[in-house]
N, C-alpha and C positions, 0 to 999 in steps of 0.2 A: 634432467628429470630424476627426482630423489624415487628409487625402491623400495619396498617394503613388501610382507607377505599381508599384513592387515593395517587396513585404514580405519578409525573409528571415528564416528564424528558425536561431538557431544561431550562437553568434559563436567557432566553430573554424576551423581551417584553410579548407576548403571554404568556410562563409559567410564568412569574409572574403575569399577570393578570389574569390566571387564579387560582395560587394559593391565590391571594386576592379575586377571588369572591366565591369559595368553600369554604374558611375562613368565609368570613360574611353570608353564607347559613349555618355555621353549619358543615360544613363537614369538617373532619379530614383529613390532607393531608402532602405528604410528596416531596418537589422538590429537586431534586436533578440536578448538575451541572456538567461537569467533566473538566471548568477552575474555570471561577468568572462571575459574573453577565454582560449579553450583548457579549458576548466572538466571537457567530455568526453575524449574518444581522443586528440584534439590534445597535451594537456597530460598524456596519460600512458603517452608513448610514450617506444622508447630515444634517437630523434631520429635515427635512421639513413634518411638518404637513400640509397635500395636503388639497389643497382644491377642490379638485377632476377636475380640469381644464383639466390636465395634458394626461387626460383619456378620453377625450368628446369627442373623435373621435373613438377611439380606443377601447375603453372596459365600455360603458358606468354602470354596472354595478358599477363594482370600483368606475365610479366615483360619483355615487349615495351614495357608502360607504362611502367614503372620504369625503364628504360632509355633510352629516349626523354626523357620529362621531366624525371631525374634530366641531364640535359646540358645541358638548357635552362635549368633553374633555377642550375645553374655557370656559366651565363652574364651570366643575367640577376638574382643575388639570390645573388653571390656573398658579399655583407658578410654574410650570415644562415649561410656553410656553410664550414665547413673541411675543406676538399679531403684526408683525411686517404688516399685507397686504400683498398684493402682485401683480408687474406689469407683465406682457407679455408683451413683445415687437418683432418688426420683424423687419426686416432689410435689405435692399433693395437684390431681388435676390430671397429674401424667397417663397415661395407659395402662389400666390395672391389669387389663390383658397379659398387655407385654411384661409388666413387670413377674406377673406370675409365670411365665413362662420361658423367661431368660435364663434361669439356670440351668432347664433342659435345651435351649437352643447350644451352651459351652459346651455341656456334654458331649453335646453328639458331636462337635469340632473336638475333641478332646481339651479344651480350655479350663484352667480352672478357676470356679467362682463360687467363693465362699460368703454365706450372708453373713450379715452381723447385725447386731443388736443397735438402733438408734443413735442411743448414745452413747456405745461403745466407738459408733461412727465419728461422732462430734467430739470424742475425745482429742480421736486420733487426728481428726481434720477442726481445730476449732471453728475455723471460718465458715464452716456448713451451713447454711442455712437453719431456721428452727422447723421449717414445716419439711423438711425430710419427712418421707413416711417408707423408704426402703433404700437398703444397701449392702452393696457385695464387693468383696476386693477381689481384683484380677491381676495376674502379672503385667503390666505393664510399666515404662519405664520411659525416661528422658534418652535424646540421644544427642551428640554433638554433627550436626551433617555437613560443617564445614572441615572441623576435624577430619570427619571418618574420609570423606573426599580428598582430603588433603594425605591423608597416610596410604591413600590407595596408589594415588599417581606419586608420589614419593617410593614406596616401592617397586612400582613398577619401575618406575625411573631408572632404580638404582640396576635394576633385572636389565635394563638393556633400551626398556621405552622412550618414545620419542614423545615429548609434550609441545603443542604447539597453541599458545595462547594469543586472545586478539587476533587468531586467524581463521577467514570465512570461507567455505566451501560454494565457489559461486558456478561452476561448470563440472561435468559430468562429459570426459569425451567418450562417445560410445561407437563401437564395431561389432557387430555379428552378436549383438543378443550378450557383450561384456561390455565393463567399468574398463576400459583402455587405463585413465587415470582421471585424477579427480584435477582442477584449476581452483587453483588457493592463492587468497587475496591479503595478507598482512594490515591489519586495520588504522595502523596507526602510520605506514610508511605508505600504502597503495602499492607494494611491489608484489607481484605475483609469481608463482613457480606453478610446478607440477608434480604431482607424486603418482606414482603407479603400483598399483596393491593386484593381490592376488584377489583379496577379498575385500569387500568395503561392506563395512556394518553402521546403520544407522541408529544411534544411540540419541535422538537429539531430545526425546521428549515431545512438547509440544511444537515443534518444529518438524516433524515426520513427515507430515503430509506436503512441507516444504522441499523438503530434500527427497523425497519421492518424487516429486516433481518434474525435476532436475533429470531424473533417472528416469523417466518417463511411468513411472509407474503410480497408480490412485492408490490413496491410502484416506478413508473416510474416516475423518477427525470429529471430535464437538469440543469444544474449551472453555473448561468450567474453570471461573476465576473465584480462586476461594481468599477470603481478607483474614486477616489476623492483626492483634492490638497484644504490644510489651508494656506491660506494668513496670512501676519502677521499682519496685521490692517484689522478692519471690512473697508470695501469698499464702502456699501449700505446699508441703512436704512432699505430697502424691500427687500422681495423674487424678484430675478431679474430669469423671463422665457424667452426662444427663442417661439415669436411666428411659431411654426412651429410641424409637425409630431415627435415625442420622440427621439432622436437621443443623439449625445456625444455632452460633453461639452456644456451643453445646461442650466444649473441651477446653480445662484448664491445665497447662503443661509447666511445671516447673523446671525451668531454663537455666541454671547455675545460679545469679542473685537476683532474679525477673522470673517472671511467671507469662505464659502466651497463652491468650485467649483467645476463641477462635469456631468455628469457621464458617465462612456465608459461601454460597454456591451459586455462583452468576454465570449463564451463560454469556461468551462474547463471541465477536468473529475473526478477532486476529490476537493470539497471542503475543506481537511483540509491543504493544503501549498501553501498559494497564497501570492503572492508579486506585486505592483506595480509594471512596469516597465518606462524604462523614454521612448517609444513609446505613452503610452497611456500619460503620462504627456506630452508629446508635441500635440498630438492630442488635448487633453482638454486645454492648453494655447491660441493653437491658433482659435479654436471652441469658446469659451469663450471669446476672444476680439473682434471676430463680435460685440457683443452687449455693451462690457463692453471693450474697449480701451486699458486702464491701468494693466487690467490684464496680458497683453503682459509683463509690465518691474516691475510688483508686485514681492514682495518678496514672497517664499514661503517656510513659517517652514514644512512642512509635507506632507506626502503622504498617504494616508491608501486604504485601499479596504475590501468589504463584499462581500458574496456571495447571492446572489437573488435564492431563492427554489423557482421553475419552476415547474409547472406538465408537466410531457409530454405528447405532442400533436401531432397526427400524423400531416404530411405532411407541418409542420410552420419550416421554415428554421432560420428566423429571432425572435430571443427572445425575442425582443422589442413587438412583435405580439402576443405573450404568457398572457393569462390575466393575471392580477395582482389581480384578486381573488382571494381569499382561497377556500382552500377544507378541510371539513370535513370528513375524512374517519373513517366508523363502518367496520371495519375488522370483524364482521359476515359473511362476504361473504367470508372472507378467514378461515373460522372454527373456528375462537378466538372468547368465548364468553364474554371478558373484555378487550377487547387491541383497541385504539385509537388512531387515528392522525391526527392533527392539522396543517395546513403548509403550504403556499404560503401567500398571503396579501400583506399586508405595515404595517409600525409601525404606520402609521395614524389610523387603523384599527383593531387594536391589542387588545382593548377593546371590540372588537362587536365577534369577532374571539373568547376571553375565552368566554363571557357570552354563544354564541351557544354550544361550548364545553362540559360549565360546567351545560348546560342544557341537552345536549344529556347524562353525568355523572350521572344528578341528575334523569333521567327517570329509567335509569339500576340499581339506587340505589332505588328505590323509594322515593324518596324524594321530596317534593311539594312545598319549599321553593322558593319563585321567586328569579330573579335577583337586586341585590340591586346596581351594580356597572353603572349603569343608572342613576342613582338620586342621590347617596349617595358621597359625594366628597374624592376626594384622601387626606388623610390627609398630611401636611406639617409636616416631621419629621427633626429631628437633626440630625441623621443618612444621611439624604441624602442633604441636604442644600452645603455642602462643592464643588459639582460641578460648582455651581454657579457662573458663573464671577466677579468678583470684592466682592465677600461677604467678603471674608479673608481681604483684604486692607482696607476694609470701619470700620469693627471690629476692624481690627490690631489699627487702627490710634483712633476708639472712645477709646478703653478702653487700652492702649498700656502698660506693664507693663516692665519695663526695661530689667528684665531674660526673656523676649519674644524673644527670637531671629528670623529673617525672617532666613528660609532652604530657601525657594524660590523666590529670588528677583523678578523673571520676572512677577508671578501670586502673591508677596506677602502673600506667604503662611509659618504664624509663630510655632515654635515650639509647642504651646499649640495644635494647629488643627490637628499635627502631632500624641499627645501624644491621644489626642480626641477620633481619628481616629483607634488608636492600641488598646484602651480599647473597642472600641465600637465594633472592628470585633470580640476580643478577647471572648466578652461577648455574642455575637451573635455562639460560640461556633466554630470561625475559624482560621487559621492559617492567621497571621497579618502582611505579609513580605510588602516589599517595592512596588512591584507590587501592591496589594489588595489595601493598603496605597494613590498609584498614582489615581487609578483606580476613588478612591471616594474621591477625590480631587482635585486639578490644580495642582500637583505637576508635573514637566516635560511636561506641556504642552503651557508655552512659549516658546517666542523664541530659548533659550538655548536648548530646547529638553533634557531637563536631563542634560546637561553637568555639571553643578554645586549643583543642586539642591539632586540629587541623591548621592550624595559623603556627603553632607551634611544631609541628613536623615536618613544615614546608620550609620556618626559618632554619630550623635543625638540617634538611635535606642541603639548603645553600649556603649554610657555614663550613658543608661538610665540603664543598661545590660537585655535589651529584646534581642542583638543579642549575640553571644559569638562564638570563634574561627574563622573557613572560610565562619559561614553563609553569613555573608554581603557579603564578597565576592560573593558567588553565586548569592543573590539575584540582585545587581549589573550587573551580567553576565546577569539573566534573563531580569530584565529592559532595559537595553543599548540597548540588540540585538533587543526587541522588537521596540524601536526605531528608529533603524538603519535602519528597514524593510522600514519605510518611508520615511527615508532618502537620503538612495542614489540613488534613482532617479530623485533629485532633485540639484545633486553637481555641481553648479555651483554659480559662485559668493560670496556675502554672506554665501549663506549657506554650499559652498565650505571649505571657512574659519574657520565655526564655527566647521562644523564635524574636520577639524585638529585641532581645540581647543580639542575638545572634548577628540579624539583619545591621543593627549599628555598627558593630564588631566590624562586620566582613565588606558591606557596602560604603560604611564609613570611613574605615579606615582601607579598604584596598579597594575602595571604587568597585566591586565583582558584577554591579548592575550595568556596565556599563556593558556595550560590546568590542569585538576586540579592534575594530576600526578608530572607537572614540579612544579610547585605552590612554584617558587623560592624566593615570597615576602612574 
């Protein structure tokens, strides 16, 4: 049975920052995963670090958070965010109420929102729409959430943290009102162990009411599944807002060389098998050319969606009306003398969310150690650099070495970031497939969607012999389909064409349709 004083479960934004601030306190910790890093809400968001605007009517708390921590985090973890601003605009029809009235709603959040002149707007943004009839810039900005996730458990790592990926929390032994230890299941081998924690903190996001469960304790969920559509060129320099009450298709994020547009608000009942549909990608097209025109006849590589962890609130029919606060719950009220949950917020947030965490942690431990992830900067790692836009082509082309071959023309990602990539997961003690490989890179996320680039990383992977017999193949299966999920809601035109590229490519030539019984290639 492996020790430790804290068990985290959950490897998004939140458990990783909070395995990085119990790391710089001193405290020995253990996160565990049961995919790969960001896998919930983290990993299916626009990537907009708010700057709490979004919320001044609505929950101004949040937006007080948003605002606050969106500064600190410009400070302190500015390699993960480009500082892009950010406009609201409205559009003839909107709520002239609202519109009059939003710049005293910043105010009183302390946010600032500066109007501007029409077509001072349309300068700055040309893709504006022409029936703009108001607008105000707000700090707002892009942020990287695969990045900032990735340099959180990287330095955790380095502090002393245990990372434990593809592994699921399936048992809960309990005595006398404690977490004895938690029963962990390796997803990819089925071998189980045991870990024994001082404290167990639940970090999982929309899985809470899951892992409460387990613990015996109720934690009332609701699971809004919000959609999102990546354009295949960035579109706007800035965060593009709908002046107007939180609704769909209202937020245009500019993502490194893409733009995400976004977001529809679906209630479901189980967070783990969710799919865009092409209802909500038509909703959001044509929501989203109110403001922005072009977005009607834009290309679009992808589709994805995350689940929003909701408390539930009696008698709020409408999600969007659900704060976007967190909650900290001490399961003391439910007889657990070590069990914790962490859970609602934004990734804006996510930082202010561990530090209270791992302060309510540090009080049951006794421990007097302040918070350092306030002041102290997120370090810049090698390990997480690879999500970066354009860093692989600017490299490729300074130092290009002729056996460098590009796997991935679309993002320019050469064979060396590939091999980089396999050592670095390998050493961090993980299983290094094609997936993990994508995950902390640009690999399959231009235009192609994997179509080529994946066929070439797998031969690349067994010329190297890290893969041997039908692994590739599987790996393969898994990447494609996870693919696919955002893709076919989006088949027409272009992208119509590229998925039958695809489709011949991968079925044709490696049989993928086949299952692994027929496995006639």
């Amino acid at each position: 049975m492996q020790p430790t004083r804290v068990l985290i479960i959950g490897g998004g934004a939140t458990g990783t920052g909070l395995a990085r601030d119990l790391s710089l306190r001193g405290i020995p910790c253990v996160l565990v995963e049961k995919q790969d890093i960001n896998a919930g809400a983290s990993g299916g968001n626009h990537g907009l670090l708010h700057s709490g605007a979004r919320y001044v009517a609505s929950d101004t708390e949040a937006a007080k958070e948003c605002r606050i921590e969106g500064s600190i985090l410009k400070k302190l973890a500015a390699h993960c965010i480009d500082d892009t601003g950010g406009l609201y605009v409205a559009v003839a029809g909107d709520d002239e109420n609202y519109i009059a009235d939003f710049p005293s709603y910043c105010a009183k959040c302390g946010i600032t929102a500066v109007a501007l002149d029409i077509q001072a707007a349309r300068e700055m943004e040309p893709s504006l729409s022409g029936e703009i009839i108001a607008a105000y810039r707000v700090p707002d900005a892009s942020i990287d959430p695969f990045r900032l996730s990735l340099e959180n458990i990287s330095h955790a790592r380095h502090l002393g943290c245990t990372f434990l990926k593809n592994t699921e929390v399936t048992e809960f032994l309990l005595h006398k009102g404690r977490i004895q230890a938690a029963r962990l299941r390796n997803q990819y081998t089925g071998e189980e162990s045991l870990i024994e924690a001082e404290q167990v903190v639940s970090a999982s996001g929309a899985w809470a009411k899951k892992i409460g469960k387990l613990a015996g304790a109720r934690i009332g969920m609701i699971y809004s599944k919000g959609t999102l559509l990546v354009t295949q060129n960035r579109i706007a320099r800035r965060v593009i807002n709908r002046l107007r009450p939180a609704t769909d298709g209202d937020i245009l994020v500019p993502g490194g060389t893409v733009s995400i547009l976004g977001t529809t608000s679906v209630r479901i009942e189980s967070p783990d098998e969710i799919m865009p549909t092409v209802e909500e990608v038509d909703l959001i097209i044509d929501e989203g050319a109110a403001m922005v025109p072009v977005l009607a006849t834009s290309r679009y590589i992808r589709s994805y969606c995350g689940v929003r962890p909701l408390l539930q609130c009696a008698g709020v029919e409408d999600d969007r009306q659900v704060s976007r606060g967190f909650a900290l719950i001490d399961h003391r009220k439910d007889g657990l003398e070590n069990f914790i949950t962490i859970t609602g917020g934004k990734l804006s947030t996510f930082r202010l969310m561990a530090e209270k965490t791992a302060d309510l942690v540090c009080r049951r431990l006794q421990v007097s150690v302040p918070c350092r992830t306030r002041t102290e900067p997120l370090p810049a790692t090698r390990e997480g650099q690879w999500t970066e836009p354009g860093l692989s082509p600017r490299l490729w082309m300074e130092k290009h070495h002729p056996d460098d071959c590009l796997l991935c023309e679309c993002e320019m990602v050469p064979a060396s970031v590939v091999e980089r990539l396999y050592q670095s997961i390998s050493d961090e003690g993980m299983t290094p497939d094609i997936h993990a490989i994508a995950l902390r890179s640009r690999i399959g996320k231009g235009p192609c969607q994997g179509a080529f680039c994946s066929a070439r990383v797998a031969a690349h992977l067994y010329g190297l012999g890290k893969l041997n017999d039908d692994e590739g193949i599987r790996q393969l299966k898994h990447f494609l389909s996870e693919r696919w999920r955002g893709q076919y809601p989006l088949l027409w035109n272009q992208s119509l064409a590229q998925s039958e590229l695809m489709e011949a490519i991968h079925c044709g030539t490696f049989c993928l349709e086949q299952s692994e019984e027929e496995n006639p290639c």
